[in-house]
N, CA and C of each residue as an Amber inpcrd file, in Angstrom:
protein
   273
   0.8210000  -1.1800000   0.0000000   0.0000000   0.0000000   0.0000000
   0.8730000   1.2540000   0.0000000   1.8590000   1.3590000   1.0680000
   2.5230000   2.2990000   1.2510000   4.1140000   2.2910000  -0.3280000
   4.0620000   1.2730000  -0.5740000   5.0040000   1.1930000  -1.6250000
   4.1020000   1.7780000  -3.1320000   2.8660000   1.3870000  -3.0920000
   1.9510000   1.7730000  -4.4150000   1.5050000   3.2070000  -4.7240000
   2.1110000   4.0680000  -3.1810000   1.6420000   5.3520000  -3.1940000
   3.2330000   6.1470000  -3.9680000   3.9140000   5.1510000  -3.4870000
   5.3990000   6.1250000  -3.6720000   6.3020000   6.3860000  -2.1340000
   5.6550000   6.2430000  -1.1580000   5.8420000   6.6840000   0.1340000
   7.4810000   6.2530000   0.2530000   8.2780000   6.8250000   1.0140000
   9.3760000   6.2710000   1.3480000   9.5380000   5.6300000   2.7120000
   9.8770000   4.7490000   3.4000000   9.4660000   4.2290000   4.6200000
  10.6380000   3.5800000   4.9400000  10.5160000   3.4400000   6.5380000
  11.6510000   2.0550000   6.8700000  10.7560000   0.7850000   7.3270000
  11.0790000  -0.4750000   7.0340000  10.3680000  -1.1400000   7.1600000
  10.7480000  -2.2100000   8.4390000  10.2250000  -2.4850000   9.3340000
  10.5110000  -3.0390000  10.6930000   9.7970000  -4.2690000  11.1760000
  10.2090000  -5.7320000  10.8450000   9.8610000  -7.4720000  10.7050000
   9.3610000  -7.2610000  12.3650000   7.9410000  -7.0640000  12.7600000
   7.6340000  -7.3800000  13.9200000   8.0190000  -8.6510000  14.0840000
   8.1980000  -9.4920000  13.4910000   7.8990000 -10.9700000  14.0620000
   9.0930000 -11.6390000  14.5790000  10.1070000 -10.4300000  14.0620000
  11.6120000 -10.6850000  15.1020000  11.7660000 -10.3640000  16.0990000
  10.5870000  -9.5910000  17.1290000   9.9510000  -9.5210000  17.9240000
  10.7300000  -7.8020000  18.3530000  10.2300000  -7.4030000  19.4720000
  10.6770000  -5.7970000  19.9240000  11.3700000  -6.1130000  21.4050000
  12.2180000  -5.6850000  21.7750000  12.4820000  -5.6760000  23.6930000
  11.2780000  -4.6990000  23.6740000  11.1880000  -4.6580000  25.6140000
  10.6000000  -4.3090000  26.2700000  10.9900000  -2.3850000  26.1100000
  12.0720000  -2.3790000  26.2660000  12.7670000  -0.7910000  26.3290000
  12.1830000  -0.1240000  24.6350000  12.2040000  -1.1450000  23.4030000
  11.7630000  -0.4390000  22.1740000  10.0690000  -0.5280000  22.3470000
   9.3540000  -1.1850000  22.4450000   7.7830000  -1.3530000  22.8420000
   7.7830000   0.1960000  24.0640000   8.3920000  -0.0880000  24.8970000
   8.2900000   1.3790000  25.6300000   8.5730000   2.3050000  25.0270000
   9.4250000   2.6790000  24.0830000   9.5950000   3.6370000  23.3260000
   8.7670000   4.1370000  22.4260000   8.0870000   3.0470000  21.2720000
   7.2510000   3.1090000  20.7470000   5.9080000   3.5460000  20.5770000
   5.5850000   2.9130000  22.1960000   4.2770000   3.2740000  22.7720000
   3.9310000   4.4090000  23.5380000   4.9900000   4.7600000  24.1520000
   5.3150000   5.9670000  25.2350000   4.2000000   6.2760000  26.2740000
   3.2990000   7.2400000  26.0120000   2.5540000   7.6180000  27.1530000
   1.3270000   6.9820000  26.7270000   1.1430000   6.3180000  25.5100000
  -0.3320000   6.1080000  24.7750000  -0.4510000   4.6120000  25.7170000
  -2.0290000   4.5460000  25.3280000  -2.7630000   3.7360000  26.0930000
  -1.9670000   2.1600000  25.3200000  -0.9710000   1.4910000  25.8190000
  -1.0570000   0.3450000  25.9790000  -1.3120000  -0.6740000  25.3790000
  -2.7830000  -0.7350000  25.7980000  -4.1930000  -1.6340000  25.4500000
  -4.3610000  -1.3790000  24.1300000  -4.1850000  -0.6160000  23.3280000
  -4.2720000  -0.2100000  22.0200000  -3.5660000  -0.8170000  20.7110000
  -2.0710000  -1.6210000  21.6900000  -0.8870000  -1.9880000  20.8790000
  -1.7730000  -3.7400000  20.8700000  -2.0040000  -3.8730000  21.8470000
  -2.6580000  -5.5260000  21.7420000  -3.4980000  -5.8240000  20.6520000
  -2.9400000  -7.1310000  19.9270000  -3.5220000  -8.0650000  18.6160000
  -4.6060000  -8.3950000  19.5890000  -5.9760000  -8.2270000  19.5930000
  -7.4240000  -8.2910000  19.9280000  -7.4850000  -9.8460000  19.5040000
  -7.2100000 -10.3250000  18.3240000  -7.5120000 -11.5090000  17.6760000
  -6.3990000 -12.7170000  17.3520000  -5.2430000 -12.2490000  18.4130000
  -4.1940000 -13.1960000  18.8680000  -5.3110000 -14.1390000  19.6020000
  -4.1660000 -15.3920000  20.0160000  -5.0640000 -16.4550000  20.4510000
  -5.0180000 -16.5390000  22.2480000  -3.5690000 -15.7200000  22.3800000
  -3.1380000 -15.9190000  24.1050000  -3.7850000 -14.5440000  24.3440000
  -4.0740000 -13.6870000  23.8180000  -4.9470000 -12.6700000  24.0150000
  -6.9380000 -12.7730000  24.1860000  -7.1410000 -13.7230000  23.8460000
  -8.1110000 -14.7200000  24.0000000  -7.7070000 -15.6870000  25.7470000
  -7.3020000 -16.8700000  25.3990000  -7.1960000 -17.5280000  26.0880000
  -6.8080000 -16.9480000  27.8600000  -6.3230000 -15.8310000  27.2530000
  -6.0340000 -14.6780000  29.0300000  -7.1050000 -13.9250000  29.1210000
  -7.9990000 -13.9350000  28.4340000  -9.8830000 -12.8960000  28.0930000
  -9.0160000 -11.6590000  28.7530000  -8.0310000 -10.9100000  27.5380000
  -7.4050000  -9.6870000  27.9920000  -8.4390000  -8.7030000  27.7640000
  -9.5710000  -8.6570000  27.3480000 -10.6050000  -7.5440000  27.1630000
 -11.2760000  -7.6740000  28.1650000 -11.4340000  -8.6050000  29.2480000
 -12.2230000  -8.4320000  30.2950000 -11.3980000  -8.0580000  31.5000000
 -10.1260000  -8.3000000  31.9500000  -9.1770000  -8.5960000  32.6960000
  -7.5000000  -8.0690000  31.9760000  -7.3360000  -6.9350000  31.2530000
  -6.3750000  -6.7120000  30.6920000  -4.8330000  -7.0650000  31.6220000
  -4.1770000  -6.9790000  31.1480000  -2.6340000  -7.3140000  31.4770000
  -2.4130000  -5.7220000  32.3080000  -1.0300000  -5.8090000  33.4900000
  -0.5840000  -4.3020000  33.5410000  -0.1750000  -3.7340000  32.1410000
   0.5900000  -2.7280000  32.4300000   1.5740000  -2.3500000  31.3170000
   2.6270000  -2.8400000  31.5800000   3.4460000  -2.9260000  32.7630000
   4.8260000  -3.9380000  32.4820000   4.5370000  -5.4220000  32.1540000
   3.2580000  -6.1750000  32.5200000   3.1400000  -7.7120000  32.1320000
   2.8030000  -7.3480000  30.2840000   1.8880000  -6.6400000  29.8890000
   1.8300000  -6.7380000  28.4650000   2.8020000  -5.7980000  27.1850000
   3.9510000  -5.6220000  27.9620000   5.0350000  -4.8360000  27.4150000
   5.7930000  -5.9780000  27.4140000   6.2070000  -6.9240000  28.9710000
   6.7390000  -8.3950000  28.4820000   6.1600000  -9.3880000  27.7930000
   4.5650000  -9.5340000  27.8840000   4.1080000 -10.1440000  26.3130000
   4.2110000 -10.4050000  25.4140000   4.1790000  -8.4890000  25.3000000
   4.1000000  -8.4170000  23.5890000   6.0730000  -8.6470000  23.0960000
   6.8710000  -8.4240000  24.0230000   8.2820000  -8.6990000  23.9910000
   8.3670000 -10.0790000  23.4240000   7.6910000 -10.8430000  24.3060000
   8.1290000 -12.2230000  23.9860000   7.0910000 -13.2970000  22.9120000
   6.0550000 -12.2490000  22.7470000   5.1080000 -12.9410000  21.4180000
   4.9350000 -11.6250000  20.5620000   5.3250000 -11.5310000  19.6950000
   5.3580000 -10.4980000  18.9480000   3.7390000 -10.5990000  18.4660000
   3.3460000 -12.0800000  17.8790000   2.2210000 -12.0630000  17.4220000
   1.1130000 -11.1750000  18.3020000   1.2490000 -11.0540000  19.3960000
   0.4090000 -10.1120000  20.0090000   0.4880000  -8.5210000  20.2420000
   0.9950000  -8.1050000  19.1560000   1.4780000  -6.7790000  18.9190000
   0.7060000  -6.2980000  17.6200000  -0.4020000  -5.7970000  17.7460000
  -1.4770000  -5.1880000  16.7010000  -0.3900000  -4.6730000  15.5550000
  -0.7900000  -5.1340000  14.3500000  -0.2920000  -4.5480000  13.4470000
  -0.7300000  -4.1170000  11.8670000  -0.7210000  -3.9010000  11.3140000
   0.7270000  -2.8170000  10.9910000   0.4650000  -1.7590000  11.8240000
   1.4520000  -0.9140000  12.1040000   2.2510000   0.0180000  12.7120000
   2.6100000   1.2470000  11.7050000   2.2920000   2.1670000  11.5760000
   2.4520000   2.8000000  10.6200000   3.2580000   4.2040000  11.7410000
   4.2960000   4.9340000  11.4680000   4.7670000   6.0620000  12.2230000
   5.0420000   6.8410000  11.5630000   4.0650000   7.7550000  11.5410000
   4.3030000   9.2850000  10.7250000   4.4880000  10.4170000  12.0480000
   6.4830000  10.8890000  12.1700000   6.1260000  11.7190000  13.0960000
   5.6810000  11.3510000  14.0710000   5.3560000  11.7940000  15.0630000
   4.7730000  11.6650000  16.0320000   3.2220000  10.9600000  16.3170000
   2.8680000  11.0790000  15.1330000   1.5230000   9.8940000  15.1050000
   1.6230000   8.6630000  14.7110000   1.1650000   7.6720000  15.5900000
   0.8130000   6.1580000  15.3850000  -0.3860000   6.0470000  14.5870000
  -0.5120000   5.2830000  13.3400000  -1.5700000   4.6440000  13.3110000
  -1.6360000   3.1360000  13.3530000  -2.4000000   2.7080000  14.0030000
  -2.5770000   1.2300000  14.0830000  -3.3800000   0.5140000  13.4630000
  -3.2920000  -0.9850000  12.6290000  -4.0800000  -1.6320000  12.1590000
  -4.3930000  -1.3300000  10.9400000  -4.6430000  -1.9510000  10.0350000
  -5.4930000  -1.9960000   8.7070000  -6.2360000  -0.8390000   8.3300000
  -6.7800000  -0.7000000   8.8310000  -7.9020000   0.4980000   9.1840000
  -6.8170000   1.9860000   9.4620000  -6.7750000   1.9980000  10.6220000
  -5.4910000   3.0310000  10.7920000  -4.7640000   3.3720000   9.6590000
  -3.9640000   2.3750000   9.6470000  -2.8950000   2.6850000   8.2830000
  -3.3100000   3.2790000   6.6860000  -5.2150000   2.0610000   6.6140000
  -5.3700000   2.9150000   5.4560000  -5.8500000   4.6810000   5.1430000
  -6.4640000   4.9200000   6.2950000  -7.1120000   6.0090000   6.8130000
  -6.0150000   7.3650000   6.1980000  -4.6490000   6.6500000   6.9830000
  -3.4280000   7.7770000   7.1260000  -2.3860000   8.0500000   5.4550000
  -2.5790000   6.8060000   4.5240000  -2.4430000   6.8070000   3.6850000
  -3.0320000   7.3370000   2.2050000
């Protein structure tokens, strides 16, 4: 999408997963709960929408299962957009 527009970008393999210190960076003061894959399966199986994680347990989570790190990730500047939706919105 972002290649069909022309956009220039860096491109970043979530699935090689993030430390805890880059997920903190990333996320900074924003809500958290926002970065979570909704439709991961351990995000399920923990019913994180009823009972969410802290922020240091789902910062080591998403550290150690990347799959539970909502994505794409799109960073323009100082704005995140997240998800499918997000990304196409901003594009």
């Amino acid at each position: 999408m972002l290649r069909e527009k022309g956009a220039q970008f860096e491109e970043v393999d979530l699935n090689q997963g993030l430390s805890v210190a880059e997920l903190e960076k990333l996320i900074g003061k924003r809500d958290y709960r926002q970065f979570l894959n909704s439709r991961n399966e351990l995000y399920r199986e923990r019913g994180m929408k009823e009972n969410p994680p802290s922020r240091e347990e789902a910062l080591l989570l998403m550290s150690q299962h990347p799959n539970l790190i909502k994505r794409p990730i799109l960073v323009d500047g100082g704005t995140i957009h997240l998800g499918l939706d997000g990304v196409e919105q901003a594009v």
